[in-house]
C-alpha positions in Angstrom: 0.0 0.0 0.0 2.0 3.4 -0.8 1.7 5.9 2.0 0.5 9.6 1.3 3.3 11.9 0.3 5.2 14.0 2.7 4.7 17.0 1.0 1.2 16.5 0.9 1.3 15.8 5.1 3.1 19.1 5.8 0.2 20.8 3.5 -1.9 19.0 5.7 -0.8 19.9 9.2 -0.1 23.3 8.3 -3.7 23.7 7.3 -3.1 25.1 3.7 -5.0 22.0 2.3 -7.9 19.4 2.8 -8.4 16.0 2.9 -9.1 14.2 -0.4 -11.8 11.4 -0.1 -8.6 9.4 -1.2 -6.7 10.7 1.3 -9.3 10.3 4.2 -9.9 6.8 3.1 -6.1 6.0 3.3 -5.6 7.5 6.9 -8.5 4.8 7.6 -6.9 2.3 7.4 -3.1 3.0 7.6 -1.2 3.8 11.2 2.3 5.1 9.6 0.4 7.8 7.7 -1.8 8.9 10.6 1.2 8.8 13.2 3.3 10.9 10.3 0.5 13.5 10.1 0.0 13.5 14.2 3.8 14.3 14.7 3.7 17.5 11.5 0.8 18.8 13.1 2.5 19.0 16.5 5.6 20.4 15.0 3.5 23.0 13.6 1.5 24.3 16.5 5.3 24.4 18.7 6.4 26.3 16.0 3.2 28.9 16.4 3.2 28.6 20.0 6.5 30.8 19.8 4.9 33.8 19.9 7.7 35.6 22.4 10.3 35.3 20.1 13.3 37.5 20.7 16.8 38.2 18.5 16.8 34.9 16.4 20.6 33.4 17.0 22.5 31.1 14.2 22.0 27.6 15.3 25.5 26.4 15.6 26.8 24.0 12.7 26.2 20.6 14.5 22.9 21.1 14.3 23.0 21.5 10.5 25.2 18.1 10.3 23.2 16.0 12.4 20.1 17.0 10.0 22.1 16.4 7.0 22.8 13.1 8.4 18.9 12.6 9.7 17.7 13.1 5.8 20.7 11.5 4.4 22.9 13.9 2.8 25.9 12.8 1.4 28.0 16.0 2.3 28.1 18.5 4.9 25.8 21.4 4.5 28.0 24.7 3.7 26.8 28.1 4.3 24.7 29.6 1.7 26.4 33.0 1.8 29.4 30.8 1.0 31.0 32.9 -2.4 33.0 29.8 -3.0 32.0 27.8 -5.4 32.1 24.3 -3.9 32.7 20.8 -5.9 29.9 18.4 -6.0 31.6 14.8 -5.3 29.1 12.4 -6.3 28.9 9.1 -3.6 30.1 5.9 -4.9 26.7 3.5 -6.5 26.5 0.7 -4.4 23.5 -1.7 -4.0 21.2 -0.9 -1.6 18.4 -3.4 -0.6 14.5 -1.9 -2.2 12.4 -2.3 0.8 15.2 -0.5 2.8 16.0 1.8 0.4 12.2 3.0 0.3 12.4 3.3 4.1 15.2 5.6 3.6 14.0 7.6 1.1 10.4 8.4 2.9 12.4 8.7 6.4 14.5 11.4 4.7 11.2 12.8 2.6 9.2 12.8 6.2 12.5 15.0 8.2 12.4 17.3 5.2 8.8 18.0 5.6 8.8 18.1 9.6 11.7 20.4 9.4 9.4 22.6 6.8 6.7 22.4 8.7 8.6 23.6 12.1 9.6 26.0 10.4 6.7 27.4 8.7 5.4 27.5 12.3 7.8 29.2 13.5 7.5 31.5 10.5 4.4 31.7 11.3 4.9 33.3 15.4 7.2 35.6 14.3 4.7 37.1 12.0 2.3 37.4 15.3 4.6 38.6 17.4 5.9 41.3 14.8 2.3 42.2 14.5 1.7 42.4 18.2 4.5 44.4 18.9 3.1 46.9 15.6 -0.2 47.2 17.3 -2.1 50.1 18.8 -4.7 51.0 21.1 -7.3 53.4 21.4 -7.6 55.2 24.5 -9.1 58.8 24.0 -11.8 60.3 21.3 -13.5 63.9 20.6 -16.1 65.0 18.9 -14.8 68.4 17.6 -18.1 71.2 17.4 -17.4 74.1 15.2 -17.1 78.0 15.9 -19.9 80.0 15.4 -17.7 81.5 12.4 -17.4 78.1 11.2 -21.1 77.4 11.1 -21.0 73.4 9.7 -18.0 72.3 10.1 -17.4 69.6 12.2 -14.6 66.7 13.3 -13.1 64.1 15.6 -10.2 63.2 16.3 -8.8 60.1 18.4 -5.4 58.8 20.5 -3.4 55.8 19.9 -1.0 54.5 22.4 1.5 52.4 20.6 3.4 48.9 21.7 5.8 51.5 22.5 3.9 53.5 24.9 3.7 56.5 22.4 0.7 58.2 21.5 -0.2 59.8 18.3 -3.7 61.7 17.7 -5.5 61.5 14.3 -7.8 64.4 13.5 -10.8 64.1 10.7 -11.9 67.7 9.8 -14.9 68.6 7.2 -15.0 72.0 6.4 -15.4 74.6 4.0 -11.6 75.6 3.1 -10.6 79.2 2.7 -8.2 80.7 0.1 -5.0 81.5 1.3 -4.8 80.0 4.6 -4.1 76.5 6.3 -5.0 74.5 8.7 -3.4 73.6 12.2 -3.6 71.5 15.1 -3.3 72.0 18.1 -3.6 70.5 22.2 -4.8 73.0 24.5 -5.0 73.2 28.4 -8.6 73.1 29.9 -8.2 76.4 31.4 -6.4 77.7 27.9 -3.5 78.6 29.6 -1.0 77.0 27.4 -1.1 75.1 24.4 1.3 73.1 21.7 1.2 72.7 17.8 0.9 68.9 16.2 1.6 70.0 13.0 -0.7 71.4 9.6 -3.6 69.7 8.9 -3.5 68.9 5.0 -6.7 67.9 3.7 -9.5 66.2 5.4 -7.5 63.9 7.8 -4.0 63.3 9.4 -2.1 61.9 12.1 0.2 63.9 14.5 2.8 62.5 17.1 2.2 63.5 20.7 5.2 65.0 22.3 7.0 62.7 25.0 6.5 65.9 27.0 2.8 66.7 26.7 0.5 64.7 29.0 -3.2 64.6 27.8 -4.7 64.6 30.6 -3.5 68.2 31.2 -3.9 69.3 27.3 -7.2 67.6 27.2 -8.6 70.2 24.1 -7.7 69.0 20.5 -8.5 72.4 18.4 -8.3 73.0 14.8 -7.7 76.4 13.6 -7.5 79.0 10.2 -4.3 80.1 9.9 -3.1 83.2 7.6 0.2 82.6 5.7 1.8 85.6 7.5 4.5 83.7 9.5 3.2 84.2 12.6 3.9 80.2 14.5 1.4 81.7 17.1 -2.4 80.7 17.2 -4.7 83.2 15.0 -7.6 83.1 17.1 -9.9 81.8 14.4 -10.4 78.1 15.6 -12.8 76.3 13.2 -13.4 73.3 15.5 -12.3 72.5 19.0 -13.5 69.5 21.5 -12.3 67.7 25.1 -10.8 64.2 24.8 -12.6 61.3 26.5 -10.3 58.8 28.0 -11.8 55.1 27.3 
């Protein structure tokens, strides 16, 4: 009875393919086959249960000979940045009984595939730790009401601490726009005692850095203004859109 290929059992435990009828069938009625599948899929789910993965480090070069020997490699494996060329010495032809030869050859098949699949999994934490440590979280909003100068306009805007522990604040502004002048935004004090400029709003939307220094829950307004190109860096006065951040 021939045995389902390796290939097809590291498709399998990795989940990137289903079971044929053929296939289910087979793994009916044969114990290598399921046993092969049983050990990929565990391979697998170590190699995605390394989610707290930190610098990766060279494994040193024993490992890589005793899986050269495992899969039955003739020579040792050589770096690939080698810029050598290296001579291919081909082994001697001997006479090698079938039924152990076949053993040999899906032994060596099957360690290729668990080593693909281990390292597909493994693949596959790095990719979700990467993307945890990229992640963000809201933790403020504001609705931003308009000026009675700016009749209809209106905004919101919202704060993102990253993995990081910085924050950055993304405004949304609809509003009329007026020749010659710009857009800012700013973080104001409750009182209006002090405030600091993000940066120019261009267009309808944008995110701003928050200054290590700048706590929120002190600058709590996010304000929007009309700025004249005059080159004044101070605030005009004519805010188009101003509202207090809600903490989540």
């Amino acid at each position: 009875m021939s045995h389902i290929d390796p290939e097809r059992l590291a498709l399998l435990a990795l989940g990137e393919s289903a079971l044929s009828t053929d296939e289910s069938e087979h793994l009916a009625q044969c114990a290598v086959c399921v046993d092969d599948l049983a050990a990929l899929r565990h391979a697998a789910l170590a190699g995605r249960a390394s989610l707290d993965v930190g610098e990766l480090e060279t494994p040193p070069e024993v490992v890589w000979q005793r899986i050269s020997a495992e899969v039955g490699l003739a020579a040792p494996v050589v770096e690939a940045a080698a810029s050598a060329p290296v001579d291919r010495v081909l082994p001697a032809v001997r006479d090698v009984p079938l039924a152990r030869h076949r053993r040999r050859v899906r032994w060596g098949a099957w360690a290729l595939a668990a080593a693909l699949v281990l390292v597909a999994g493994v693949g596959l934490g790095t990719w979700a730790a990467l993307q945890r440590s990229s992640s963000s979280t809201e933790i403020a909003e504001a609705l931003l009401a308009p000026f009675p100068t700016h009749d209809g306009a209106e905004g919101s805007a919202t704060v993102q601490e990253q993995a990081d522990g910085s924050l950055s604040l993304k405004v949304q502004l609809s509003a009329e726009p007026t020749p010659d002048t710009y857009r800012e935004v700013w973080l104001i004090t409750a009182d209006a005692s002090a405030l600091v400029s993000l940066g120019v709003l261009d267009g309808t939307s944008a995110t701003f850095a928050v200054p290590s220094g700048v706590d929120l829950r002190d600058y709590v307004l996010v304000d929007v203004s009309q700025e004249p190109v005059d080159g004044d860096p101070a605030h005009s006065g004519d805010s188009i859109v101003r509202g207090e951040l809600t903490f989540l």
